[in-house]
Residue, then its C-alpha position, 0 to 999 in steps of 0.5 A: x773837486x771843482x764844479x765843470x765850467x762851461x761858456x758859449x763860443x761863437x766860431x767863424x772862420x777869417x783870413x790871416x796873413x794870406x791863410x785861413x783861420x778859425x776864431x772862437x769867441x767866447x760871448x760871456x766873457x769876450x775872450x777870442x782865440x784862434x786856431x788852423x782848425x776848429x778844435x785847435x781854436x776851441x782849444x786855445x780858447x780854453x786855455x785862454x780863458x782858464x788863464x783869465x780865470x786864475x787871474x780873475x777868479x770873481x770873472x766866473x760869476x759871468x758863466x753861471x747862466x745857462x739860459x741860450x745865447x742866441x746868435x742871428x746873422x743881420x743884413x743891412 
């Protein structure tokens, strides 16, 4: 059995064609998706990066720190 992979994601809702949506971003991998909601878009996101796995195997290396991603908001 393969080893559970698992990636930080990054969420923020944005407008799209005059409707809000929600994207998920995947920080190790910078892969993005979006959705109508929160799990639709982790959802897609998923299958997007396990397709860019199948395709790029030796990407999973990427996924292996566990350390904390920290993400701040900045004001200029």
């Amino acid at each position: 059995m393969e080893k559970e992979i698992s990636f930080s994601a990054v969420l923020h809702e944005e407008e799209l064609d005059g409707n809000n949506v929600f994207v998920a971003d995947c920080v190790e991998l910078g892969v993005s998706d979006f959705g109508n909601s929160v799990d639709e878009s982790l959802d897609n996101l998923k299958r997007g990066i396990s397709l860019l796995l199948e395709e790029a195997p030796e990407k999973k290396v990427l996924l292996r720190k566990k350390e904390p991603i920290l993400i701040t908001r900045v004001v200029l």
